[in-house]
PDB file with SEQRES, HELIX, SHEET and CRYST1 records, atoms N, CA, C and O in Angstrom:
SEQRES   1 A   81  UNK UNK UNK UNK UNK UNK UNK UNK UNK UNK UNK UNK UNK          
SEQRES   2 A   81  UNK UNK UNK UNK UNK UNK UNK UNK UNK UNK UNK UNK UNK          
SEQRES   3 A   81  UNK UNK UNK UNK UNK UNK UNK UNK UNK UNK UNK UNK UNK          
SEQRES   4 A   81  UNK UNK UNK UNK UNK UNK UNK UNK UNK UNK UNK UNK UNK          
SEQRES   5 A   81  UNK UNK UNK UNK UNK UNK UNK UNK UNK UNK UNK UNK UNK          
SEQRES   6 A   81  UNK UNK UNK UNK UNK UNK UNK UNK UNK UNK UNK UNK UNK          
SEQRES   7 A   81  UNK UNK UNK                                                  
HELIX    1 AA1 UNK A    4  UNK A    9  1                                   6    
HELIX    2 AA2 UNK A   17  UNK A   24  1                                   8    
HELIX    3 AA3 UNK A   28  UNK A   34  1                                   7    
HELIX    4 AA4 UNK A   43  UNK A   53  1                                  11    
HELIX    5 AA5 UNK A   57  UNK A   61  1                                   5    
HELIX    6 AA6 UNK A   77  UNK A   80  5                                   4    
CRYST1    1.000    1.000    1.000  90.00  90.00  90.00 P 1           1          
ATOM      1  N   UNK A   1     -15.102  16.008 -14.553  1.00  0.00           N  
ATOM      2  CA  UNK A   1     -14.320  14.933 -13.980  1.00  0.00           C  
ATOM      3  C   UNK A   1     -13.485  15.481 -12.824  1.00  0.00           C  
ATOM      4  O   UNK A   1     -12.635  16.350 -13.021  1.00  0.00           O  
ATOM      5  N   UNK A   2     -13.670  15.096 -11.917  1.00  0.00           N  
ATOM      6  CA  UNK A   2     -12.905  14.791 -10.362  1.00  0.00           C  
ATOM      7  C   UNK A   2     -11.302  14.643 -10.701  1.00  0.00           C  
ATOM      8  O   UNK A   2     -11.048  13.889 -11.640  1.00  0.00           O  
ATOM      9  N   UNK A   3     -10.294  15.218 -10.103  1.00  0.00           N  
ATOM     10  CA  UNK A   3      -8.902  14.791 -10.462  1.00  0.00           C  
ATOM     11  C   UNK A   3      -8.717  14.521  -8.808  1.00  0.00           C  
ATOM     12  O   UNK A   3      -8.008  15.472  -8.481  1.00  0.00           O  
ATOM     13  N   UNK A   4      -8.930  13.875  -7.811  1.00  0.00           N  
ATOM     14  CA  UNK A   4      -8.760  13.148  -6.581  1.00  0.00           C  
ATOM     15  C   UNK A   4      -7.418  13.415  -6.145  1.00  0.00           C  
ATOM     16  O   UNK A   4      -7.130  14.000  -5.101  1.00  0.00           O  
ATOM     17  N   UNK A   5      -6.076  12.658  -7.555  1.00  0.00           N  
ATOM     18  CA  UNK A   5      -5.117  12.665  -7.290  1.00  0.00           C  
ATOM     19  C   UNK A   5      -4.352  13.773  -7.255  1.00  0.00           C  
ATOM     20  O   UNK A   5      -3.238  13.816  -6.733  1.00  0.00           O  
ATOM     21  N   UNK A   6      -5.223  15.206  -8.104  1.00  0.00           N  
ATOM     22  CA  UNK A   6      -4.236  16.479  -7.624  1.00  0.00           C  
ATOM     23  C   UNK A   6      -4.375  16.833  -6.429  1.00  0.00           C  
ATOM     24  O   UNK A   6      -3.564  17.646  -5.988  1.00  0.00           O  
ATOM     25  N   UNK A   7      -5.048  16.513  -5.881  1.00  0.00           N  
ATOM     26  CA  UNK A   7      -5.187  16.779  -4.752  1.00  0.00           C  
ATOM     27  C   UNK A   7      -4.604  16.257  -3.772  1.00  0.00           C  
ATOM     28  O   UNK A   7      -4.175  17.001  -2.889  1.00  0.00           O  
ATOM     29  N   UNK A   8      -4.445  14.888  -3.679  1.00  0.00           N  
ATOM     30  CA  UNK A   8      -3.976  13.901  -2.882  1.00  0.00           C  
ATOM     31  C   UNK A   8      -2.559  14.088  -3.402  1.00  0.00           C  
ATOM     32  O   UNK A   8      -2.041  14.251  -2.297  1.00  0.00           O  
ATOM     33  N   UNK A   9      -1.390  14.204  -4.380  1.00  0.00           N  
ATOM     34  CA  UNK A   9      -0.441  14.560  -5.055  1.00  0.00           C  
ATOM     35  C   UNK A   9       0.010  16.122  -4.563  1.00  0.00           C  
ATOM     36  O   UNK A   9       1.219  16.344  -4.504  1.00  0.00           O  
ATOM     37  N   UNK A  10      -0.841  17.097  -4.245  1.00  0.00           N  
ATOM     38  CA  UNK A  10      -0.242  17.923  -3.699  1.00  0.00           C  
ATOM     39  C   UNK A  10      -0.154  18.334  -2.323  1.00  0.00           C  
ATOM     40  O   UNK A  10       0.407  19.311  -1.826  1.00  0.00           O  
ATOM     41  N   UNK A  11      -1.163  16.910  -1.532  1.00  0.00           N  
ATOM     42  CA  UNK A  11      -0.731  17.134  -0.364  1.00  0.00           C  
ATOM     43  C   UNK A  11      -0.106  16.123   0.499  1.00  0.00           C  
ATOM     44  O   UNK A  11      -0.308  15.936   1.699  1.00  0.00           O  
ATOM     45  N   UNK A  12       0.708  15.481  -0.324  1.00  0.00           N  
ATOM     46  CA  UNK A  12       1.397  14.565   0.178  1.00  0.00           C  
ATOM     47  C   UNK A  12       2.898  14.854  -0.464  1.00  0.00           C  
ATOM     48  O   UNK A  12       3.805  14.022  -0.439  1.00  0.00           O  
ATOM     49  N   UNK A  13       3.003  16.191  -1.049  1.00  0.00           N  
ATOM     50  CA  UNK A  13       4.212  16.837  -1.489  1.00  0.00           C  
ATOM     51  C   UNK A  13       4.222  18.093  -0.671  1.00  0.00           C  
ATOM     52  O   UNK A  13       5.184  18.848  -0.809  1.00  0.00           O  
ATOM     53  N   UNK A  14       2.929  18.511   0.456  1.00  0.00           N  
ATOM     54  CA  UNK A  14       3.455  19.258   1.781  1.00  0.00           C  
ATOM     55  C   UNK A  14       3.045  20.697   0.678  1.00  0.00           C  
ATOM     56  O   UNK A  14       3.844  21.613   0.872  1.00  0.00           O  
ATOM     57  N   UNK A  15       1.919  21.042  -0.456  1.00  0.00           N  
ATOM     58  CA  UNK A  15       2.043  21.832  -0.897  1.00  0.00           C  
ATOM     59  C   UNK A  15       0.590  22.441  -0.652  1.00  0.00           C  
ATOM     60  O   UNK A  15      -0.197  21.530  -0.393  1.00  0.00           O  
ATOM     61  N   UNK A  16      -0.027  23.733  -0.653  1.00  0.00           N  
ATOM     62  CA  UNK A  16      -0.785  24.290  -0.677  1.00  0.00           C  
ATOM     63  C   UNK A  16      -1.658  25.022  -2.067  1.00  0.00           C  
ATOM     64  O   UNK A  16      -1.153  25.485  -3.090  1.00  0.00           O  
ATOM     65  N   UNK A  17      -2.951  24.947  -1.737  1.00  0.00           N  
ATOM     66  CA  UNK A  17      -3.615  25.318  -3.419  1.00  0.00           C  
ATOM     67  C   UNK A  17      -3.063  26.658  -4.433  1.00  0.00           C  
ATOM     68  O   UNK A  17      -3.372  26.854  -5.609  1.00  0.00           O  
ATOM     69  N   UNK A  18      -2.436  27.228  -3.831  1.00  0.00           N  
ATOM     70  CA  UNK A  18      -2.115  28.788  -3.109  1.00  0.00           C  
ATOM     71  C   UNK A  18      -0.332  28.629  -4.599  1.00  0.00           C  
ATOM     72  O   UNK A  18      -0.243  29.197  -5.688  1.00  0.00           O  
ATOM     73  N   UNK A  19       0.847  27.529  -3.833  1.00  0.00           N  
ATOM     74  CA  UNK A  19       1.738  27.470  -3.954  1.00  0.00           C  
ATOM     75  C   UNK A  19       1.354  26.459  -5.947  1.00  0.00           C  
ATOM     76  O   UNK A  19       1.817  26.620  -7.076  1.00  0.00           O  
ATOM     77  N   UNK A  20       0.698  25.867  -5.563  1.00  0.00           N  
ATOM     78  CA  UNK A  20       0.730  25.137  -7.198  1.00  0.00           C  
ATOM     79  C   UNK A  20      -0.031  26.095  -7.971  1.00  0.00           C  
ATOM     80  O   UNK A  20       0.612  26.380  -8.982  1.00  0.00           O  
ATOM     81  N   UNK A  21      -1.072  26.676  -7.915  1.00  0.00           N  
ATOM     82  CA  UNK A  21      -1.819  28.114  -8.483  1.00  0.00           C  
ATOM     83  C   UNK A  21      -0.611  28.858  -8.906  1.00  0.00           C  
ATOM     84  O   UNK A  21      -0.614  29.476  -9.971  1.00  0.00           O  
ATOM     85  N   UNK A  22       0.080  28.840  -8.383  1.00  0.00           N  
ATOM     86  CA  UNK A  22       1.460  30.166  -8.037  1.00  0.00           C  
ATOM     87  C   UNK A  22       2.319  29.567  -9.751  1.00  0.00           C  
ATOM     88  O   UNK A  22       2.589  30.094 -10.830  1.00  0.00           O  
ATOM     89  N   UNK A  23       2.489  28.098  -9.068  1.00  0.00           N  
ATOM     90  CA  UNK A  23       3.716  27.043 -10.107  1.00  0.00           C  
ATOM     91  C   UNK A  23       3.018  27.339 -11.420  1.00  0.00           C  
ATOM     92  O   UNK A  23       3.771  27.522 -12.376  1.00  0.00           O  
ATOM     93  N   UNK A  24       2.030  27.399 -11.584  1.00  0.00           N  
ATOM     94  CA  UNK A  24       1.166  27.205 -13.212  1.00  0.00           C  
ATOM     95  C   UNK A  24       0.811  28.350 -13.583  1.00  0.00           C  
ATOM     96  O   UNK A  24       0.680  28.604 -14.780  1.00  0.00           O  
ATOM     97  N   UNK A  25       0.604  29.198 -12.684  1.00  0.00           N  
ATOM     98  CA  UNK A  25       0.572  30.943 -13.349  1.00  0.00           C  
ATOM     99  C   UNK A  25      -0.681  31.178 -13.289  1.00  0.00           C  
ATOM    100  O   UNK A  25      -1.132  32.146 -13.903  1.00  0.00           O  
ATOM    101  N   UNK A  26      -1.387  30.471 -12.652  1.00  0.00           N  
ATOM    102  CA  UNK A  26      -2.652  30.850 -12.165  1.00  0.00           C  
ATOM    103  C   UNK A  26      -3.192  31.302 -10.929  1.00  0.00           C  
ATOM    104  O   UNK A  26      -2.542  31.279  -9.884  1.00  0.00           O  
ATOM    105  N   UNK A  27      -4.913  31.905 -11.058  1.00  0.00           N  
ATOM    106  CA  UNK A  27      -5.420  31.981  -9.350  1.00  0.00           C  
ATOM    107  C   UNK A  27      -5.397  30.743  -8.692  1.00  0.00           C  
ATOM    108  O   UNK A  27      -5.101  29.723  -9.315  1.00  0.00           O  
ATOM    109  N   UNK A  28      -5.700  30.721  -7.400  1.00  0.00           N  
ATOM    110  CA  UNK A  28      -5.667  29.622  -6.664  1.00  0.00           C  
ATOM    111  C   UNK A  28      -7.135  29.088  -6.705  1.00  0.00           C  
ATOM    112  O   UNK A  28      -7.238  27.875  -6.522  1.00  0.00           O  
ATOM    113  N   UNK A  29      -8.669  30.020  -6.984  1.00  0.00           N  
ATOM    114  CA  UNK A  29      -9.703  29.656  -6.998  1.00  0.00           C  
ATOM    115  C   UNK A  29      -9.368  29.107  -8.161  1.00  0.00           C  
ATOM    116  O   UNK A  29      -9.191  27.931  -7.842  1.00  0.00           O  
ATOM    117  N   UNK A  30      -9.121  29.208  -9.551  1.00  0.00           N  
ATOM    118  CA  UNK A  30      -9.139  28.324 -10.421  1.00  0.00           C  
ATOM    119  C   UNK A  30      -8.627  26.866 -10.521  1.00  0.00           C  
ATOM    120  O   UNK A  30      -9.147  25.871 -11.025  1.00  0.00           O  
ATOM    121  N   UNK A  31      -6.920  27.128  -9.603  1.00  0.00           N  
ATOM    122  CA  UNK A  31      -6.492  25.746  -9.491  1.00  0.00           C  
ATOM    123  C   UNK A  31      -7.832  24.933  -8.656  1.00  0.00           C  
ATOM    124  O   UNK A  31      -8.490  23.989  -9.093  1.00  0.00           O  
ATOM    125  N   UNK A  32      -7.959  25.522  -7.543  1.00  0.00           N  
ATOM    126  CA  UNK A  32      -9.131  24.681  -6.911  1.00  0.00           C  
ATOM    127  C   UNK A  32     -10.594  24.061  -7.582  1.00  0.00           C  
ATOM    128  O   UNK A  32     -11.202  23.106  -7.098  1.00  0.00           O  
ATOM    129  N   UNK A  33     -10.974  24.749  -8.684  1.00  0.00           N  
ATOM    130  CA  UNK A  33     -12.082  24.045  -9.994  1.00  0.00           C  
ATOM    131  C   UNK A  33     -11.045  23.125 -10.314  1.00  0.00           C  
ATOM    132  O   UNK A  33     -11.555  22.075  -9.921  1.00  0.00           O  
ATOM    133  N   UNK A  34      -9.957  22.831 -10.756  1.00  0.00           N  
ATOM    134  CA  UNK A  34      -9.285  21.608 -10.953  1.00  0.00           C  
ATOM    135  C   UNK A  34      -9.409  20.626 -10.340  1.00  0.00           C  
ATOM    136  O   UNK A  34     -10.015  19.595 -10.633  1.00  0.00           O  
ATOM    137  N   UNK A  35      -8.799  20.909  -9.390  1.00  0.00           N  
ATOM    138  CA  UNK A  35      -9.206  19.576  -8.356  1.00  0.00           C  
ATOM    139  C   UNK A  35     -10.202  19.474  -7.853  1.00  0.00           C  
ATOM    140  O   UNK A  35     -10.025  18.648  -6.957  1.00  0.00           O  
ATOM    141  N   UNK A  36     -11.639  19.940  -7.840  1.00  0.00           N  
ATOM    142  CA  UNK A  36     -12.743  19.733  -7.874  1.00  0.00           C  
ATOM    143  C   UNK A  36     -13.594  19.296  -8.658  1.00  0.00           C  
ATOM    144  O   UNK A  36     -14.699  18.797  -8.445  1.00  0.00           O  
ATOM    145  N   UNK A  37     -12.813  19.586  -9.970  1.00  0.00           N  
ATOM    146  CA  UNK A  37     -13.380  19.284 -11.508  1.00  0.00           C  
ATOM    147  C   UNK A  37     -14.816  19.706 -12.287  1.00  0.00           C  
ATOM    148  O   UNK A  37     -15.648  19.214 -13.049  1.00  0.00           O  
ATOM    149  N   UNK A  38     -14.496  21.096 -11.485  1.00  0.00           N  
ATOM    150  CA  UNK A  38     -15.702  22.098 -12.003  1.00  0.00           C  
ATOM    151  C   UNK A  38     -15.327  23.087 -13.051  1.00  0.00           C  
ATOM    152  O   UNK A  38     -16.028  24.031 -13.417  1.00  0.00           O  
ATOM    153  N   UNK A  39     -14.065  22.748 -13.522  1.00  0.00           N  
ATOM    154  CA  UNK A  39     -13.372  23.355 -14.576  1.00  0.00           C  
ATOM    155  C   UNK A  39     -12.037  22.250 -15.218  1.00  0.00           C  
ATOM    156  O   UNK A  39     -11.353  21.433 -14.603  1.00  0.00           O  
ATOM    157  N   UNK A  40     -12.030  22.651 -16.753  1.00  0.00           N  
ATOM    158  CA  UNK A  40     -11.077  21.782 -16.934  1.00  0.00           C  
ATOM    159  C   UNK A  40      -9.774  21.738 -16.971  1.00  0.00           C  
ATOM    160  O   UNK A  40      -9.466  22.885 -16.646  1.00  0.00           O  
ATOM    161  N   UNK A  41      -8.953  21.246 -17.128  1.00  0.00           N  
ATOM    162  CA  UNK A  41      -7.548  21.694 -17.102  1.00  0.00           C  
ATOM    163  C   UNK A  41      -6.745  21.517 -18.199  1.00  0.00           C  
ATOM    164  O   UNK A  41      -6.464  20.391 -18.610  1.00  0.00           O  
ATOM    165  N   UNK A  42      -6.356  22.511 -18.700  1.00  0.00           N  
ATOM    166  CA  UNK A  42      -5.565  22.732 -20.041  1.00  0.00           C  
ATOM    167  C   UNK A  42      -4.201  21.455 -19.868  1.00  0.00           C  
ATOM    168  O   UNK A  42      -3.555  21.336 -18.828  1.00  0.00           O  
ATOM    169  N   UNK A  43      -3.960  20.526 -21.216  1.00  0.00           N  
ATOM    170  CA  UNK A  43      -3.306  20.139 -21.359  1.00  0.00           C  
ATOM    171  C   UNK A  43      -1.341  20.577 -20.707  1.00  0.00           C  
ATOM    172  O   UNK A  43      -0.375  20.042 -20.162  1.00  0.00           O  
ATOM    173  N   UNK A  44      -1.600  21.321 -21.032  1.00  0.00           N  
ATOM    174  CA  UNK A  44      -0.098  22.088 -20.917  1.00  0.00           C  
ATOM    175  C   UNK A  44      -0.097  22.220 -19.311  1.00  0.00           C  
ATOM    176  O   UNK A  44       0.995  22.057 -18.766  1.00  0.00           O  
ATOM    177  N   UNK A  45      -1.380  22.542 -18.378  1.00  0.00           N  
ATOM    178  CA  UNK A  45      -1.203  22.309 -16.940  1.00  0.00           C  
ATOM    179  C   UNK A  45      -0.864  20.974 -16.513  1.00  0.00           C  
ATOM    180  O   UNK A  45       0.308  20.763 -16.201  1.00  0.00           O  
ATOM    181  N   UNK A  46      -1.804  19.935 -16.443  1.00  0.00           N  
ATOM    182  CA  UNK A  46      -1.321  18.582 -16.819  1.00  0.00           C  
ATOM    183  C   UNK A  46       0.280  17.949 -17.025  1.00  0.00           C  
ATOM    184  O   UNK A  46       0.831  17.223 -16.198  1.00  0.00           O  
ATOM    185  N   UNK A  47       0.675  18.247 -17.876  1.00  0.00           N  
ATOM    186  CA  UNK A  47       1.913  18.329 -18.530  1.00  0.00           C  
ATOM    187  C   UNK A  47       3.156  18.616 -17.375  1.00  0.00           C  
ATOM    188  O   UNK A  47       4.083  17.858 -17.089  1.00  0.00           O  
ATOM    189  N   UNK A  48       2.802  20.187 -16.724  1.00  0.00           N  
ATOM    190  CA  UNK A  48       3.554  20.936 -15.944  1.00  0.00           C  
ATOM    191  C   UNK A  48       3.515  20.037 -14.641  1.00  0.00           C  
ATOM    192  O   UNK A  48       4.604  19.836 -14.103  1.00  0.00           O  
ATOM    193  N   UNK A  49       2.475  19.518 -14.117  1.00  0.00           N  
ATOM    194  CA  UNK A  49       1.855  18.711 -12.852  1.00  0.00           C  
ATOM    195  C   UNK A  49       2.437  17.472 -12.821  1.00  0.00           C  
ATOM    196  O   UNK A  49       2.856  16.877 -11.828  1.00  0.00           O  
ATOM    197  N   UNK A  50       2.440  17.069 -14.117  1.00  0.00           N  
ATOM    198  CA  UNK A  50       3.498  15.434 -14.421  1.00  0.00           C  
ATOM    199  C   UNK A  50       5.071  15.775 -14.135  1.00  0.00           C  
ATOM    200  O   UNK A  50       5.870  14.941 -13.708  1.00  0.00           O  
ATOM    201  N   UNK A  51       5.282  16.678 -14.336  1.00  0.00           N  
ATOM    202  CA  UNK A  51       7.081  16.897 -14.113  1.00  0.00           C  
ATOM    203  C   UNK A  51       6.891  17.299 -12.793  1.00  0.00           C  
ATOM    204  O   UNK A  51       7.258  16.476 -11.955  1.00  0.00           O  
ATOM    205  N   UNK A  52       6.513  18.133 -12.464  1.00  0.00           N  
ATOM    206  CA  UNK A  52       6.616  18.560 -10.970  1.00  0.00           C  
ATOM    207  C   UNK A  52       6.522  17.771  -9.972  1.00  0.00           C  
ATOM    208  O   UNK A  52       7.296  17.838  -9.017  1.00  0.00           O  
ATOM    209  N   UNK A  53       5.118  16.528 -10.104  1.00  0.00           N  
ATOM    210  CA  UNK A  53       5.277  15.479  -9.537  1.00  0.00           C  
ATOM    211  C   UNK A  53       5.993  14.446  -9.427  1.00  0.00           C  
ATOM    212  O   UNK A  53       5.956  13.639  -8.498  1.00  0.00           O  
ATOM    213  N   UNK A  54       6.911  14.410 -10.685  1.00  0.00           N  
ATOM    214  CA  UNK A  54       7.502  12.908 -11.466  1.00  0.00           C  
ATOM    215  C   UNK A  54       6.162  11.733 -11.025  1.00  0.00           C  
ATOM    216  O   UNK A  54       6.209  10.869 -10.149  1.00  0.00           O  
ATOM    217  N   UNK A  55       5.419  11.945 -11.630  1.00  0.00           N  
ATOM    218  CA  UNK A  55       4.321  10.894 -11.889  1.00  0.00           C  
ATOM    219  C   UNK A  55       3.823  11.151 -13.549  1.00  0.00           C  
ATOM    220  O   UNK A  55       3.972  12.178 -14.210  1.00  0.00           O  
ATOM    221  N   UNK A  56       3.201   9.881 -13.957  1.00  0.00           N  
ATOM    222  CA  UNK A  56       2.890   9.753 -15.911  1.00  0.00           C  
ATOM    223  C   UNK A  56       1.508  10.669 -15.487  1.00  0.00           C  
ATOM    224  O   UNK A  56       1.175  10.803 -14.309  1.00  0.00           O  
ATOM    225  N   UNK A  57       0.727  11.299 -16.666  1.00  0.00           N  
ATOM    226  CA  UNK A  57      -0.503  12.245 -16.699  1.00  0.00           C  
ATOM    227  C   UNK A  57      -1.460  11.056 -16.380  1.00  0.00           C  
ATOM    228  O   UNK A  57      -2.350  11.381 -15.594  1.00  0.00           O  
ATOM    229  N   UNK A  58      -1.498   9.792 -16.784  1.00  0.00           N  
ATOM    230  CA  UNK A  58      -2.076   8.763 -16.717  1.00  0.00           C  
ATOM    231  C   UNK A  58      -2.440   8.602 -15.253  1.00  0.00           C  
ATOM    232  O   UNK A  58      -3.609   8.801 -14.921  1.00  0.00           O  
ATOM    233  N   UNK A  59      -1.783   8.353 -14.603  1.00  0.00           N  
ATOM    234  CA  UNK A  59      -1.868   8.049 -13.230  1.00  0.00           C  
ATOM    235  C   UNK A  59      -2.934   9.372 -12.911  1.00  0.00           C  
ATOM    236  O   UNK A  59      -4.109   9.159 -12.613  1.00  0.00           O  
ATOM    237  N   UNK A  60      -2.373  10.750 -13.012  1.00  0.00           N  
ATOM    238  CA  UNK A  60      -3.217  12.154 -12.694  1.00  0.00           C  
ATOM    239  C   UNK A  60      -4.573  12.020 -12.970  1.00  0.00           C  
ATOM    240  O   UNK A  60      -5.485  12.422 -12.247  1.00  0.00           O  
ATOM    241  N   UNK A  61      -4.722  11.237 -14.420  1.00  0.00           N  
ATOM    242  CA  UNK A  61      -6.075  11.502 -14.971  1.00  0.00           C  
ATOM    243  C   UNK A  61      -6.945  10.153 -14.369  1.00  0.00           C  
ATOM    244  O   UNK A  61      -8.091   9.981 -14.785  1.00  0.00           O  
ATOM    245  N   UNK A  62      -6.403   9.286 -13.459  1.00  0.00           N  
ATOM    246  CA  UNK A  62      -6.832   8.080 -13.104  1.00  0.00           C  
ATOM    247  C   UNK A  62      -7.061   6.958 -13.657  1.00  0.00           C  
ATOM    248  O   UNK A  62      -8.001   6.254 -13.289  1.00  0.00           O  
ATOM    249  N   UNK A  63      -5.997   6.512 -14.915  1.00  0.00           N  
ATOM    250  CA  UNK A  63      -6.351   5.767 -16.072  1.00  0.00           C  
ATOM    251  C   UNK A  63      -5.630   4.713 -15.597  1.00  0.00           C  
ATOM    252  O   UNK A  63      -6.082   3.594 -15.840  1.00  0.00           O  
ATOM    253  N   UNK A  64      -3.982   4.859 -14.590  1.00  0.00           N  
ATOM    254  CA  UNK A  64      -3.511   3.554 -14.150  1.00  0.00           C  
ATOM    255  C   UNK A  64      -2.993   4.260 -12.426  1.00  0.00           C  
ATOM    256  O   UNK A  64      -2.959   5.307 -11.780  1.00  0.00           O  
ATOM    257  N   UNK A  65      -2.721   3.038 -12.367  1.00  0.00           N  
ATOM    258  CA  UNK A  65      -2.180   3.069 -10.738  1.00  0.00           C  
ATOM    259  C   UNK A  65      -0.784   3.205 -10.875  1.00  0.00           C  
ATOM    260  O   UNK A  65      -0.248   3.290  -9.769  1.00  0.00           O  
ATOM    261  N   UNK A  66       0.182   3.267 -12.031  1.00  0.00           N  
ATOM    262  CA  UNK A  66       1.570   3.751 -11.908  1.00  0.00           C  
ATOM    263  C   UNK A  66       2.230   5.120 -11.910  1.00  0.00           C  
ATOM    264  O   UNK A  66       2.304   5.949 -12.817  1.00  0.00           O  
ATOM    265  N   UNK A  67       2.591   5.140 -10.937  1.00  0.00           N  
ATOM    266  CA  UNK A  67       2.393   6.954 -10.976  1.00  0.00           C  
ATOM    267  C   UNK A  67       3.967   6.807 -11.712  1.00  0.00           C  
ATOM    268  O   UNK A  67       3.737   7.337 -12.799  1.00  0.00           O  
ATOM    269  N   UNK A  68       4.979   6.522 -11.735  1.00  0.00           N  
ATOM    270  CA  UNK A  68       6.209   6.667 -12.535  1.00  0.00           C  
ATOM    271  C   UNK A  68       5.820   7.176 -14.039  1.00  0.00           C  
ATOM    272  O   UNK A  68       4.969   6.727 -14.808  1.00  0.00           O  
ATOM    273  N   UNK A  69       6.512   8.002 -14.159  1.00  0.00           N  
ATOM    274  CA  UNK A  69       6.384   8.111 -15.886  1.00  0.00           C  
ATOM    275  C   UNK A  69       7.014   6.956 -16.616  1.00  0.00           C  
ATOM    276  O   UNK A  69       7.864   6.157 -16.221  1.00  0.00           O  
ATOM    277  N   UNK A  70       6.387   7.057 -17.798  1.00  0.00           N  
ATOM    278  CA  UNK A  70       6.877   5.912 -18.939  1.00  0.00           C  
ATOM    279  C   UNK A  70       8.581   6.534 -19.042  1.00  0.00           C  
ATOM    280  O   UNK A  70       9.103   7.587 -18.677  1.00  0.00           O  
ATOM    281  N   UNK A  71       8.918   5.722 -19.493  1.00  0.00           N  
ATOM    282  CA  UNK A  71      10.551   5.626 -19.877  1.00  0.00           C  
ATOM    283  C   UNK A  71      10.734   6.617 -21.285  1.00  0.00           C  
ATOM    284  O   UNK A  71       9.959   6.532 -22.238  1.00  0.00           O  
ATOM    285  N   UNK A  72      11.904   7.572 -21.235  1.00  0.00           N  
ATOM    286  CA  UNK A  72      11.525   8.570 -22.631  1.00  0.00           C  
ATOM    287  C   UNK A  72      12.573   7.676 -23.691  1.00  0.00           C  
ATOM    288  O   UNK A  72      13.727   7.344 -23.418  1.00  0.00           O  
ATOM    289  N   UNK A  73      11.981   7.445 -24.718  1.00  0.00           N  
ATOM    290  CA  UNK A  73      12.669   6.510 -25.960  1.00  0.00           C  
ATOM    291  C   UNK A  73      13.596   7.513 -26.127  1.00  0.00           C  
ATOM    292  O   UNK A  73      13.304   8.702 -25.996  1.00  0.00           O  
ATOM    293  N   UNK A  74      14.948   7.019 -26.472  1.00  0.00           N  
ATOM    294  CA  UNK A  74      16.269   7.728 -26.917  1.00  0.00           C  
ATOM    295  C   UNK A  74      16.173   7.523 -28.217  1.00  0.00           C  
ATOM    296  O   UNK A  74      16.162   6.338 -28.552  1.00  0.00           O  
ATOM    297  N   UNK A  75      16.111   8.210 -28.941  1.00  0.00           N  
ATOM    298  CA  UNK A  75      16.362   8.347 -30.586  1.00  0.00           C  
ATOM    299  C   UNK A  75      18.141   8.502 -30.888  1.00  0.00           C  
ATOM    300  O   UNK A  75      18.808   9.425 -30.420  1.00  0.00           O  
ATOM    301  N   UNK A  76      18.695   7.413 -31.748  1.00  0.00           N  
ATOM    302  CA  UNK A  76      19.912   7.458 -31.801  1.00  0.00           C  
ATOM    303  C   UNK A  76      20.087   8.331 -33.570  1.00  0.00           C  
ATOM    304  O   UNK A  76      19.163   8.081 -34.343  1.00  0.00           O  
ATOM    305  N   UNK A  77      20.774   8.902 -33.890  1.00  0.00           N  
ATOM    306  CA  UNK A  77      20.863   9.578 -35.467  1.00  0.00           C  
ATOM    307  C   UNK A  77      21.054   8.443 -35.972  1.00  0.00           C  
ATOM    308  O   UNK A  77      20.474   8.413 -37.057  1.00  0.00           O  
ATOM    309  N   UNK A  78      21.657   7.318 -35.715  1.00  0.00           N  
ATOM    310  CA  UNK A  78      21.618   5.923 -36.274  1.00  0.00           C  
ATOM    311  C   UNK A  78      20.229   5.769 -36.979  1.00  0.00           C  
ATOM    312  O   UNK A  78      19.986   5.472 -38.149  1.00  0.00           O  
ATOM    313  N   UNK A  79      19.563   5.995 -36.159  1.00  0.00           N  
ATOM    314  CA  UNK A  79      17.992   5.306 -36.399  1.00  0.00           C  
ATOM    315  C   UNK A  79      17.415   6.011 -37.704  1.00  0.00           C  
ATOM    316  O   UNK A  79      16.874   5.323 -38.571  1.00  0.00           O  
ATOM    317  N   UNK A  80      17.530   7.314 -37.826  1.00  0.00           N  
ATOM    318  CA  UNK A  80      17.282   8.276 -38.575  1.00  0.00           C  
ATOM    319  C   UNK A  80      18.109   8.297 -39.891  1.00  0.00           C  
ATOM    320  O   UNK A  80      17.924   9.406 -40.391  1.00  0.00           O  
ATOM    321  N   UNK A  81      18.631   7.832 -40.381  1.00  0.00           N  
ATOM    322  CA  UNK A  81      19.716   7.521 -41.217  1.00  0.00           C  
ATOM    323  C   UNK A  81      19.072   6.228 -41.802  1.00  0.00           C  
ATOM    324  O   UNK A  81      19.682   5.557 -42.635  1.00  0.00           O  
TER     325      UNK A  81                                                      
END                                                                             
């Protein structure tokens, strides 16, 4: 699977394959099988790519067009009680 939007997501944040390879602790030929989708991408990269971007993994993986993340539910100790 094709990830279009890492691509388009990191270059419309002015970033190079080189500099996000760098962010995730990887080579840059590997980040580049990512966004080519000749390799897959570990959850936990994903994950790292959603915060960095402030966009939901959803949007990354092409499932919706909202790139905002979902809203994080506040758990009150009330609730838990």
């Amino acid at each position: 699977m094709q990830f279009k939007r890492l691509e388009d997501l990191r270059i419309d944040n002015d970033k190079t394959q080189a500099e996000i390879a760098e962010y995730l602790g990887c080579q840059r030929e590997v980040y580049r099988r990512y966004e080519k989708g000749t390799r897959q991408i570990p959850v936990d990269f994903l994950i790292a790519l959603s915060l960095f971007y402030n966009v939901n993994i959803d949007y990354i993986l092409g499932l919706t067009n909202e790139k905002k993340p979902y809203p994080r539910n506040k758990i009150s100790k009330k609730s838990h009680q």
